[in-house]
N, C-alpha and C positions, 0 to 999 in steps of 0.2 A: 532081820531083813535089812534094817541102814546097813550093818556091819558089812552084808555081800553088798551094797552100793557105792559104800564107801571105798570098800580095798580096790586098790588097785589088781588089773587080771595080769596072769602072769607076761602073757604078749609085749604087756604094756611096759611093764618093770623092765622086760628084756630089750626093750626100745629105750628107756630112759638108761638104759645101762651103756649100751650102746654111745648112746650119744653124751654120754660122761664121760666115756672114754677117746671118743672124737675130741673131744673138747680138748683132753688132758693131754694127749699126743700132740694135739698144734699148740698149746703152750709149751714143749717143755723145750724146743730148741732157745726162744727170746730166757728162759727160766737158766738154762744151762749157760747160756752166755752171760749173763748176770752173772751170775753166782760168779765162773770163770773170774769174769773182772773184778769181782770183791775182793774174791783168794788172792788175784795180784796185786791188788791195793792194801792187804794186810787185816780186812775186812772178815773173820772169817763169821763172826755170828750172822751178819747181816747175810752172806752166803748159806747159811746152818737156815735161816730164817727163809729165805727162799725158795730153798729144797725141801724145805722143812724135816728136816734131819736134826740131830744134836751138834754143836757146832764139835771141829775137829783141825787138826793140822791147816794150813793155807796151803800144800799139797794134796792132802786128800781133799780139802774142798774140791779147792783145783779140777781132781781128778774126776770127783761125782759130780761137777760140773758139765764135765767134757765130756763124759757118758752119757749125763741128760741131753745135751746136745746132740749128740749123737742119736742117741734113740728117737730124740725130735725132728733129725731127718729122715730118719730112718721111716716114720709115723710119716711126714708129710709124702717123702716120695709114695708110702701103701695108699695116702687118701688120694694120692693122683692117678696109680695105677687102678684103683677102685673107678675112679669117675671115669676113667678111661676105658674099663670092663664095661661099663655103662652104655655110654655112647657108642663103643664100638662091638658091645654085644649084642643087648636085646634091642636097641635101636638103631642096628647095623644098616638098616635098609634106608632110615631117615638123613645120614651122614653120608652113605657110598650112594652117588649117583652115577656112576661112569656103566659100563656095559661091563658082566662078569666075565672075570679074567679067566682062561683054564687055569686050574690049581688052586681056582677059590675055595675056601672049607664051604662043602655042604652045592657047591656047585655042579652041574651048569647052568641052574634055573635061579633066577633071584629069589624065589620064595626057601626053596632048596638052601641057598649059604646065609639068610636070613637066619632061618629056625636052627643052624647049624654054631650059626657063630652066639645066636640068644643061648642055646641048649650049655656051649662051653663057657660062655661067660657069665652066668649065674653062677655054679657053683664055685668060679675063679671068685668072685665075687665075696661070698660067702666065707671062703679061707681066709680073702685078705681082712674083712672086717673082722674075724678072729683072731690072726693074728697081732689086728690093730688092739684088741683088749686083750689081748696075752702078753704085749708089749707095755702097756697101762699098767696093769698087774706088778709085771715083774720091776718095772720103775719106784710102784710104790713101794715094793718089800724092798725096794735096794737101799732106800733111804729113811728106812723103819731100821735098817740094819740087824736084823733080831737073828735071820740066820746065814750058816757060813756059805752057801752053795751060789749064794747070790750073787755077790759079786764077782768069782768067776764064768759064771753062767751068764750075767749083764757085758765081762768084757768079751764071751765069746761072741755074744748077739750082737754086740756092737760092730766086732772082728766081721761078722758075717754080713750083716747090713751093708757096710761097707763094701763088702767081695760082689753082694748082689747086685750093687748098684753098679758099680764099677762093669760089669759082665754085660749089664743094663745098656749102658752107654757104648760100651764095644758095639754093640748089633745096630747102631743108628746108623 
């Protein structure tokens, strides 16, 4: 009987993972720029020591520096478009006070583009926080180094964060 009092439920473990992985994404841009400036200063263990990787060339530091970095805005811009899902989904009604536009989602009644904009931004929701731990994940193995797929597949995520964002900022 402790035994089931003590364990944690699964809910639980899935929330503290969660937010492990929050964590881990807004550290790793100040992480990646470290490292970055070690590799320039000729530092590479203290880089190796950051990333916590094996230390290696002051170019590939360098480089799985720039990737950390990278993936760390890549992390900051998802927790922003995440709080942004937030406010402007399920409490879409709390934020928009003006009278509904034609062409509002889920309009012409405000209850109408409320439940319309909460309904799409939950699940938007839901992706992005996955993506935030698939992005965690693949950081860790990159600097475990243990298999080859990783680091092409870290610079293509990079490659791509970059494209997203970039597409991001054309539409403002």
């Amino acid at each position: 009987m402790s035994d089931v009092l003590t364990r944690p439920a699964a809910g639980h473990r899935a929330i503290q993972g969660l937010v492990r992985s929050l964590r881990y994404g807004a550290s790793l841009v100040p992480v990646g720029i470290l490292a970055m400036a070690d590799a320039i200063l000729g530092e590479e263990a203290t880089a190796a020591r950051r990333l916590k990787t094996r230390p290696a060339s002051s170019a590939r530091m360098f480089g799985y520096g720039l990737l950390t970095a990278v993936l760390g805005l890549a992390s900051w811009f998802l927790m922003m478009l995440a709080v942004l899902a937030v406010v402007r989904g399920p409490f879409w009604g709390f934020v928009e006070h003006g009278p509904v536009e034609p062409g509002t989602w889920g309009g012409p009644t405000r209850a109408g583009a409320w439940a319309v904009h909460g309904l799409i931004a939950v699940p938007c929701l839901a992706i992005l926080l996955a993506v935030l731990r698939g992005i965690a994940a693949l950081h860790a193995l990159l600097v475990e180094g243990s298999r080859r797929w990783v680091l092409p597949a870290t610079i293509v995520l990079a490659a791509g964060s970059l494209a997203f964002f970039w597409s991001w900022l054309q539409q403002l």
